[in-house]
KOLBAKE-625469 format. One record per residue: x, z, y of N, C-alpha, C in turn; residue in one letter. Coordinates in pm, whole numbers, padded with zeros to 5 digits, always signed. Layout:
BEGIN
XZYXZYXZYA/...
***
This chain:
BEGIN
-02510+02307-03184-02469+02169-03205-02588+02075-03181X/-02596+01963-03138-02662+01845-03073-02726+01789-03219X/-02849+01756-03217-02910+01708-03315-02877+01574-03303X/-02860+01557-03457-02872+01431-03496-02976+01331-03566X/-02974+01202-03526-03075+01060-03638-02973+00978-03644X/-03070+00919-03752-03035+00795-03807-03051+00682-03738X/-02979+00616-03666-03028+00485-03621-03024+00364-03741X/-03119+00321-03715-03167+00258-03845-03088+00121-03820X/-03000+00061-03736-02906-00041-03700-02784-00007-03762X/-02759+00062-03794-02677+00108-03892-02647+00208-04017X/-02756+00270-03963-02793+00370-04069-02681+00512-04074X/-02609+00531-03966-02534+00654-03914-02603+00696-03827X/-02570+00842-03867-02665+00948-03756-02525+00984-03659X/-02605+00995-03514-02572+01045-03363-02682+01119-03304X/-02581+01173-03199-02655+01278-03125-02760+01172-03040X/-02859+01217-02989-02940+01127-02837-02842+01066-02752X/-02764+01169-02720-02609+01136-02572-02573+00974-02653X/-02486+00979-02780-02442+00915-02836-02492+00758-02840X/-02647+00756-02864-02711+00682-02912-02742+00602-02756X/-02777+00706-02677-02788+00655-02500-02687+00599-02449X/-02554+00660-02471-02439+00597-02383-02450+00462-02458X/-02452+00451-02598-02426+00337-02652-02529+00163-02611X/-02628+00244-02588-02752+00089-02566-02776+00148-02390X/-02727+00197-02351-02723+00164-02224-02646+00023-02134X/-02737-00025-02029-02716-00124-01987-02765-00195-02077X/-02826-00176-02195-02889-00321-02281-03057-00289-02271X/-03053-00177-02295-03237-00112-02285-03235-00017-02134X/-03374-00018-02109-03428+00108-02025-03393+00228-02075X/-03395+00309-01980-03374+00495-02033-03489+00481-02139X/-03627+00461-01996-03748+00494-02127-03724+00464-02278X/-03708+00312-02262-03692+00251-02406-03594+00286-02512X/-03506+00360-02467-03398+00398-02577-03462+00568-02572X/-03517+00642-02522-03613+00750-02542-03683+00738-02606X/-03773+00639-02650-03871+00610-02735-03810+00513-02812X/-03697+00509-02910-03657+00453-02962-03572+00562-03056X/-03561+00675-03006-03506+00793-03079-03590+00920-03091X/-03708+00932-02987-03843+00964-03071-03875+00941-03189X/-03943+00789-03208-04011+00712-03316-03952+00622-03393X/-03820+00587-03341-03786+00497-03431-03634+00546-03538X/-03544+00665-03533-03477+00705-03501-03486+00813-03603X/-03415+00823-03755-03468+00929-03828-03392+01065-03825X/-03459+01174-03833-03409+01307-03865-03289+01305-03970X/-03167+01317-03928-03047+01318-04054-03070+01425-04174X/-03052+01353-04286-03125+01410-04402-03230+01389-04458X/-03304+01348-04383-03494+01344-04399-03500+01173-04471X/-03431+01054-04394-03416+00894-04428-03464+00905-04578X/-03373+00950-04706-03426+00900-04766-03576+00979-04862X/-03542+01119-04830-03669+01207-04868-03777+01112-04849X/-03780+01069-04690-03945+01018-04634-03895+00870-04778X/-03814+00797-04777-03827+00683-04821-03879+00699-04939X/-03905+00793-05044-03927+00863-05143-04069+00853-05172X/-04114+00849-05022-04245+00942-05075-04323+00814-04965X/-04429+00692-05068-04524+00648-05052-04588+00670-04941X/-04627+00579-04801-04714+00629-04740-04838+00542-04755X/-04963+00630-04713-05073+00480-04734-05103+00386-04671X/-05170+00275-04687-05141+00126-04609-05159+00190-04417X/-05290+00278-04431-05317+00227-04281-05200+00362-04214X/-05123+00464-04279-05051+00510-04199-04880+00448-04196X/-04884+00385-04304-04768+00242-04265-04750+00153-04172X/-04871+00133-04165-04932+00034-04046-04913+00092-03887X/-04972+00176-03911-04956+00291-03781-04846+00329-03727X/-04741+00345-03822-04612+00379-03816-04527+00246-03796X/-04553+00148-03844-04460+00009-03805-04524-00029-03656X/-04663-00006-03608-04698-00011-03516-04655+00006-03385X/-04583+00171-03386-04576+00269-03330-04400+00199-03281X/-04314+00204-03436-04151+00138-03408-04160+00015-03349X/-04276-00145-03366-04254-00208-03259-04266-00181-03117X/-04343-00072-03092-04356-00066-02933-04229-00042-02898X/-04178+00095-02940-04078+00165-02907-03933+00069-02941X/-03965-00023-02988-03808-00070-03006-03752-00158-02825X/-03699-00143-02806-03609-00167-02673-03651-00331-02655X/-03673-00372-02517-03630-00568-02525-03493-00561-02475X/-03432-00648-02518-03309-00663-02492-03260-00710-02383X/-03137-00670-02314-03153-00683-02201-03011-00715-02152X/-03019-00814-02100-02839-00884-02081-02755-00785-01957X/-02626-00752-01996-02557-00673-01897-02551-00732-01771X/-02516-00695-01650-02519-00770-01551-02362-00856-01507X/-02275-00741-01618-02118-00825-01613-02117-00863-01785X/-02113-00988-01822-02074-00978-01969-01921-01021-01990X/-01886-00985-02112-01764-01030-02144-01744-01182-02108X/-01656-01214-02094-01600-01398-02122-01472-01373-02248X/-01545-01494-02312-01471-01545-02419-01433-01678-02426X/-01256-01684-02410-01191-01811-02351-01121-01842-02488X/-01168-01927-02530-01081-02025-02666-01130-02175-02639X/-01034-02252-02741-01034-02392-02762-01164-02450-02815X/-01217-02585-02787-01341-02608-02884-01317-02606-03057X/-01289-02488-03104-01232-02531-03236-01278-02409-03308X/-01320-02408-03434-01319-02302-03529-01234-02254-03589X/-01132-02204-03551-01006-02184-03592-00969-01983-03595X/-00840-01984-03574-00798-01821-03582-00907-01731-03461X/-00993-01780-03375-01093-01713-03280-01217-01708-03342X/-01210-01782-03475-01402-01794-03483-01405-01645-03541X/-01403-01533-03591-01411-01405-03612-01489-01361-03519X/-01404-01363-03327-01417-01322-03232-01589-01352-03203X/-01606-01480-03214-01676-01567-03217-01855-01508-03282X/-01813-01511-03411-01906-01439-03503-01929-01315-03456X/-01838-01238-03409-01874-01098-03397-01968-01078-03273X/-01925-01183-03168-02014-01171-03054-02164-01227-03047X/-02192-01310-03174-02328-01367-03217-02362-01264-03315X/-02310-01187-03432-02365-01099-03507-02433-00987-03428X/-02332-00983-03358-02361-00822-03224-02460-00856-03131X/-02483-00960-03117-02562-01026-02989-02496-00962-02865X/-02376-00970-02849-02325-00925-02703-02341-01012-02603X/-02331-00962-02505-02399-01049-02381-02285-01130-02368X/-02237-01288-02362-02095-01347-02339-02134-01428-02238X/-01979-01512-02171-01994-01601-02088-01890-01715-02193X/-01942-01793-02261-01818-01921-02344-01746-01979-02181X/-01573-01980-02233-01537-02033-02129-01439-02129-02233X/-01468-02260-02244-01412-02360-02325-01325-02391-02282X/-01177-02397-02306-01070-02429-02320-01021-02604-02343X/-00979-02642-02267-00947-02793-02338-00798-02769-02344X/-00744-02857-02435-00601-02867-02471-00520-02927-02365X/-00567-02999-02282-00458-03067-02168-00479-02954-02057X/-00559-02879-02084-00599-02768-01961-00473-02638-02002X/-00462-02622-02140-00363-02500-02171-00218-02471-02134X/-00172-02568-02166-00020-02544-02104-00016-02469-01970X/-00079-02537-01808-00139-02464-01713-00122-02285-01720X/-00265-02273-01802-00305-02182-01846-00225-02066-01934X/-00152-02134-01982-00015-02023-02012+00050-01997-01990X/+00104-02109-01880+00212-02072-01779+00186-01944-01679X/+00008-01962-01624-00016-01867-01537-00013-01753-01542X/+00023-01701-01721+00016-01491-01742-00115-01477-01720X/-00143-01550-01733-00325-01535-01736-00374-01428-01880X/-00289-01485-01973-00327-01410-02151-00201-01380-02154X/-00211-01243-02158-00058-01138-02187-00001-01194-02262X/+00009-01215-02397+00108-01275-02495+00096-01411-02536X/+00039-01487-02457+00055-01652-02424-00027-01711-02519X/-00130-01681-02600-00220-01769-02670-00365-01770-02647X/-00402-01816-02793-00566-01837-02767-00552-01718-02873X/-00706-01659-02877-00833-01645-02752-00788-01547-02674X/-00932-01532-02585-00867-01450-02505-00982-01388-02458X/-01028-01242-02438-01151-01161-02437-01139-01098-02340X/-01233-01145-02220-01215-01065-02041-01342-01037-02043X/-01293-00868-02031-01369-00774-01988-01458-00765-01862X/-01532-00679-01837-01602-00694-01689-01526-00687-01610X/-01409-00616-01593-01368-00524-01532-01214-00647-01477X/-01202-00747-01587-01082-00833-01478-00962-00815-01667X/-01000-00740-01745-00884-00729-01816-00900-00800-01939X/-00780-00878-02001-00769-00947-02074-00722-00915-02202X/-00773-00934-02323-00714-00888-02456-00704-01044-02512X/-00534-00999-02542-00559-01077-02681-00537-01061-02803X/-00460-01163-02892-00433-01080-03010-00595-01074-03118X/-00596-01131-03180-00776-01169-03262-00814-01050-03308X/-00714-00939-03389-00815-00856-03438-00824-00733-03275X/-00719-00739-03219-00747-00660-03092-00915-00689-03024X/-00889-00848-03004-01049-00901-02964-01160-00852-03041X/-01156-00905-03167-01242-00829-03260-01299-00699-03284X/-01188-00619-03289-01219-00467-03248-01276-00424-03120X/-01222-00539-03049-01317-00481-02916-01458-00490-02938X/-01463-00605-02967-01630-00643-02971-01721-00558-03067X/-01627-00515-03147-01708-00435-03232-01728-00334-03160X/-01647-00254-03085-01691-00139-03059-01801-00131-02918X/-01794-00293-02886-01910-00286-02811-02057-00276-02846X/-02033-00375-02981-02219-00407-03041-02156-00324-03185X/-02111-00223-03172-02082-00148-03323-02077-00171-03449X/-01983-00277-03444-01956-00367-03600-01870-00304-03649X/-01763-00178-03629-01646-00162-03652-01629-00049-03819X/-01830-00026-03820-01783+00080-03936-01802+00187-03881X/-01958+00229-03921-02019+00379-03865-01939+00531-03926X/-01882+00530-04046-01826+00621-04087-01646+00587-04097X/-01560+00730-04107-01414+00675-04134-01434+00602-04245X/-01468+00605-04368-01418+00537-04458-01508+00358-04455X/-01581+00344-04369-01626+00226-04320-01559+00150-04231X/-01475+00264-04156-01371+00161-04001-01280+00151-04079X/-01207+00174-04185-01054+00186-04228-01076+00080-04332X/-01191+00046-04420-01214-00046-04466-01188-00179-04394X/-01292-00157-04266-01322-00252-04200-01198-00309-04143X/-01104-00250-04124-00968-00277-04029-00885-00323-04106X/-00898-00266-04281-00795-00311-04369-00863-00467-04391X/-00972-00511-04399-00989-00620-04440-00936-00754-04357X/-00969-00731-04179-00985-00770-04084-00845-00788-04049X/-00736-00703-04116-00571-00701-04133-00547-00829-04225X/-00596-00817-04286-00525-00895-04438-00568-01033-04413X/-00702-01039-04379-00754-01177-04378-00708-01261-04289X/-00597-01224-04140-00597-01272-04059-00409-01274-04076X/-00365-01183-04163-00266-01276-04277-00262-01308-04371X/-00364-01364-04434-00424-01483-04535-00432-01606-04435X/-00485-01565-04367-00506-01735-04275-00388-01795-04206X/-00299-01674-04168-00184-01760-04137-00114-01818-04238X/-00087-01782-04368-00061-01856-04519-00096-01973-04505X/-00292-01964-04510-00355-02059-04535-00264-02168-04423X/-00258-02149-04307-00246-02279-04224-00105-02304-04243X/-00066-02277-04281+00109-02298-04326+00065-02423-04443X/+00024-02383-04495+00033-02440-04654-00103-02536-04688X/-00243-02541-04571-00304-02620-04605-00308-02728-04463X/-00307-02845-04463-00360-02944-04320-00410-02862-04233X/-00352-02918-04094-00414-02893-03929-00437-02943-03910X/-00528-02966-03796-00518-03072-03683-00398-03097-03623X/-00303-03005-03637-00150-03037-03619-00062-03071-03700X/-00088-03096-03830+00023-03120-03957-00071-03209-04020X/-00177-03250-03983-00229-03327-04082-00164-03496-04102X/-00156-03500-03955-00036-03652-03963+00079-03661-04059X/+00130-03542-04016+00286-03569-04108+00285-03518-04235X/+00138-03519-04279+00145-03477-04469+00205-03555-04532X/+00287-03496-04610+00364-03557-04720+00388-03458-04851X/+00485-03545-04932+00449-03474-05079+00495-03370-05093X/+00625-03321-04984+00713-03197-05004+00582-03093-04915X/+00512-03117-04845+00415-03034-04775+00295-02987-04900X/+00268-03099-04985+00158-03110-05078+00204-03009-05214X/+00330-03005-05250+00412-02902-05365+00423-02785-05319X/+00459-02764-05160+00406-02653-05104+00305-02588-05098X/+00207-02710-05108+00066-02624-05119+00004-02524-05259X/+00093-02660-05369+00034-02587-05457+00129-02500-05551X/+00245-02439-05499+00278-02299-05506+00230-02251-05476X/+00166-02220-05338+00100-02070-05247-00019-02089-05323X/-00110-02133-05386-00255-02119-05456-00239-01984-05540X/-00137-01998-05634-00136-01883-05699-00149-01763-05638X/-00113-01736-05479-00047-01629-05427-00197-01587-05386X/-00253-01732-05347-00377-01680-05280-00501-01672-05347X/-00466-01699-05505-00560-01665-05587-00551-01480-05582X/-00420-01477-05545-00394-01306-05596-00470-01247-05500X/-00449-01306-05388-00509-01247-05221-00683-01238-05284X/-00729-01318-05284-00911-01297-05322-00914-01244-05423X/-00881-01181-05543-00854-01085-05656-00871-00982-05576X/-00784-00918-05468-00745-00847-05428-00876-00805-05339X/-00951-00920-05306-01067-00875-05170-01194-00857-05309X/-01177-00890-05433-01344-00892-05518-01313-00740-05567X/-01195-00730-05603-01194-00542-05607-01231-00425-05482X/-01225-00479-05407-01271-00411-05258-01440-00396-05271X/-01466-00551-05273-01615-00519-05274-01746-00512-05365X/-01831-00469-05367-01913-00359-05399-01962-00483-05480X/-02067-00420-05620-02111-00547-05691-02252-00594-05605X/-02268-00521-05503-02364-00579-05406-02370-00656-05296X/-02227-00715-05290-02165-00801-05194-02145-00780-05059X/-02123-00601-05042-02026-00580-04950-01945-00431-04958X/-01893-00499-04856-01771-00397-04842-01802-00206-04776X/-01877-00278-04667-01906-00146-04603-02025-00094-04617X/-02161-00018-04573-02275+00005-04592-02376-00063-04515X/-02290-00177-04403-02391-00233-04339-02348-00360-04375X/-02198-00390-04432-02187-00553-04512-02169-00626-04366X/-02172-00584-04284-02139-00706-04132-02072-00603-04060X/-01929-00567-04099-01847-00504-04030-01725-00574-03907X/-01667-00590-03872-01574-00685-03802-01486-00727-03927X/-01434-00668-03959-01353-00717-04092-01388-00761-04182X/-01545-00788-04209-01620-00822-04302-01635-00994-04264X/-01686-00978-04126-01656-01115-04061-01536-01192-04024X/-01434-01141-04029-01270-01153-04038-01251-01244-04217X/-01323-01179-04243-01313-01224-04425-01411-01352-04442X/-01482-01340-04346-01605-01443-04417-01521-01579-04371X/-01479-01533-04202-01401-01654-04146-01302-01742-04216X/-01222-01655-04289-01121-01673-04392-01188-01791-04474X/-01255-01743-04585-01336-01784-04655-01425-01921-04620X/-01465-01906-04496-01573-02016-04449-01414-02135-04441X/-01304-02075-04390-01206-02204-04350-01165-02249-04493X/-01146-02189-04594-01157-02185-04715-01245-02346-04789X/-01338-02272-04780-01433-02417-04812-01445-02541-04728X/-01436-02492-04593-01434-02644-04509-01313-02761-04512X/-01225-02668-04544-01099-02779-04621-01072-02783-04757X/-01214-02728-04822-01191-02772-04954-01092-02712-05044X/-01000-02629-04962-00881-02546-05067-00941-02478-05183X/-01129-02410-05159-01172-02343-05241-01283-02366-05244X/-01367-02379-05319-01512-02391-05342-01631-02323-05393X/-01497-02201-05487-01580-02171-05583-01538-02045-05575X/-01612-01916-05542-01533-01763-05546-01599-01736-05660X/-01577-01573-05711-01624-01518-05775-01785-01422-05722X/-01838-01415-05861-01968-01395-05837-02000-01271-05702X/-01903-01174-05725-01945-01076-05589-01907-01115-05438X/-01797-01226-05428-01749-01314-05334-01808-01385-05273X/-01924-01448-05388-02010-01548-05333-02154-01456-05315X/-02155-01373-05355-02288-01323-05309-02263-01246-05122X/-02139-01182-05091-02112-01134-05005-02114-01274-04900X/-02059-01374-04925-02094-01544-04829-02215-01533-04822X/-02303-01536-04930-02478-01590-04908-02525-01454-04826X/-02489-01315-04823-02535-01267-04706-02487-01248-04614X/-02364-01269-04548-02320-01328-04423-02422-01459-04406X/-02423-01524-04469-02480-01693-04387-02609-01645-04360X/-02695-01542-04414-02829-01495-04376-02842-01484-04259X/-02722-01413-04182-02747-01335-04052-02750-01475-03975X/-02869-01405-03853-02906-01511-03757-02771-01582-03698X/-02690-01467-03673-02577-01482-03582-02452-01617-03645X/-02479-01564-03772-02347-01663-03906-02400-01785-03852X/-02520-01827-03892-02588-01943-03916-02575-02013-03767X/-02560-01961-03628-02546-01987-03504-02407-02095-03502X/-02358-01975-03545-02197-02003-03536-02166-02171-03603X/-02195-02135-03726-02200-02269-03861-02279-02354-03814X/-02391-02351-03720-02436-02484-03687-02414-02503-03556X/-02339-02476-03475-02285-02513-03385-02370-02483-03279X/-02450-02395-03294-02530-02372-03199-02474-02275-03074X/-02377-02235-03095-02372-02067-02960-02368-02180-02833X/-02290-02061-02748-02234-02110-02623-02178-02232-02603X/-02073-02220-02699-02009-02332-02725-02004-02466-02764X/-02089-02476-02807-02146-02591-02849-02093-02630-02967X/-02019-02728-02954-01989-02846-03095-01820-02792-03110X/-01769-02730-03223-01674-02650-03263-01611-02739-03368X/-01531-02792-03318-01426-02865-03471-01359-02740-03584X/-01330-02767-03725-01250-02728-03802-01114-02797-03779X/-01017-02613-03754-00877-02675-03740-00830-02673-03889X/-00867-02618-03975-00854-02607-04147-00883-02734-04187X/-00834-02865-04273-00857-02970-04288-00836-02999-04418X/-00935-03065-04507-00884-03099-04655-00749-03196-04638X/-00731-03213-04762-00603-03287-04787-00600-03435-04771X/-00540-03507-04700-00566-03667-04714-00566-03749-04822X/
***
């Protein structure tokens, strides 16, 4: 049987093959060779060595040794395109996952007088937004379909089974939580015609969706996440939830393991991209809207 390490990007052990097919096209041969040399732990051994103190100058030597060997990154020569509206809406998941992952993308911005067109043409198999084209000419849609893709490109999806089944159950639920949510809180499409029978509506479903986040603080860990790397696709499926959550004000306030799992999502370089409007895309409206 094929030896295994730890890649320390996730902290699941693979064979070399495994670890090569996977960062190929992003690193050199060399560099992903010397990246499972030296950087790359013996399965089993991770936390023994972590155990055991080393002294300053062979720490030194050894962090030395993992910057050389760590890979520069290196953009594919076909990247995905990712076609949605300027909006933070049911795609920002997609969105996050391709800034958490650092996948190589092409933003292809969508305008609203441009869509109708665009759906007429069978361009996106089942006629909506977003829409995730492959190198290769093929189109996914469907958000957690997108999502899952991307994960399994930059490996967000959950290194072990009981990490992907997590990851998929969350990335399920949250993305029917949000259709609730937009039923029952302001759009950019319902926000005109709010009225009071829309507003009594709203605040029936609170209860339901108090039950829904009950339901996600028992899931996760009192360390504020879910899986062992805490930035799973479904993890980001949840944060999305959550982030639309507060930007219309429906919620402000989670519970303590809720809100610690937000403050380390917003850590990652990639969250913070997204939230300040920095990616591809530029300047991203909220379709989630407080109440008038």
């Amino acid at each position: 049987m094929p030896a295994k390490k730890v890649d320390p990007e996730d902290g699941v052990a693979y064979t070399y093959d495994e670890i090569a097919a996977h960062y190929k096209g992003k690193y050199k041969k060399k560099d992903i060779e010397a990246y499972w040399e030296n950087t790359c732990t013996a399965k089993g051994k991770a936390k023994a060595e972590a155990k055991e103190p080393e002294p300053k100058a062979k720490a030194k030597a050894k962090a030395k040794v993992k910057a050389k060997a760590k890979p520069k990154v290196k953009e594919d020569a076909a990247p995905v395109k990712f076609h949605y509206f300027p909006l933070k809406a049911r795609g920002f998941p997609g969105l996050l996952a391709l800034e958490v992952g650092k996948v190589n993308y092409e933003a292809v911005k969508v305008e609203f007088a441009d869509w109708g067109a665009l759906k007429a043409s069978g361009k996106f198999p089942f006629g909506y937004m977003a829409g995730l084209e492959l190198a290769d000419g093929t189109m996914i849609n469907e958000t957690n379909a997108i999502l899952f893709t991307i994960g399994k490109i930059a490996r967000l999806n959950g290194g072990s089974n009981k990490d992907f089944g997590v990851s998929t159950m969350l990335a399920c639920k949250a993305a029917e939580v949000f259709t609730e949510l937009t039923k029952a809180q302001p759009t950019i499409g319902t926000i005109k015609t709010w009225d009071a029978d829309k507003a009594k509506a709203l605040e029936e479903w609170k209860p339901k969706a108090d039950a829904h986040l009950d339901n996600f603080d028992k899931l996760c860990g009192d360390d504020g996440k879910f899986t062992k790397t805490g930035k799973t696709t479904g993890e980001l499926h949840l944060y999305s939830l959550l982030y639309h959550m507060r930007a219309s004000k429906f919620k402000t306030e989670f519970s303590p393991k809720l809100t610690k799992f937000i403050e380390q999502l917003e850590a990652l370089e990639g969250v913070k991209k997204c939230i300040a409007n920095e990616t591809k895309f530029g300047e991203l409206g909220d379709y989630v809207l407080p109440v008038p």
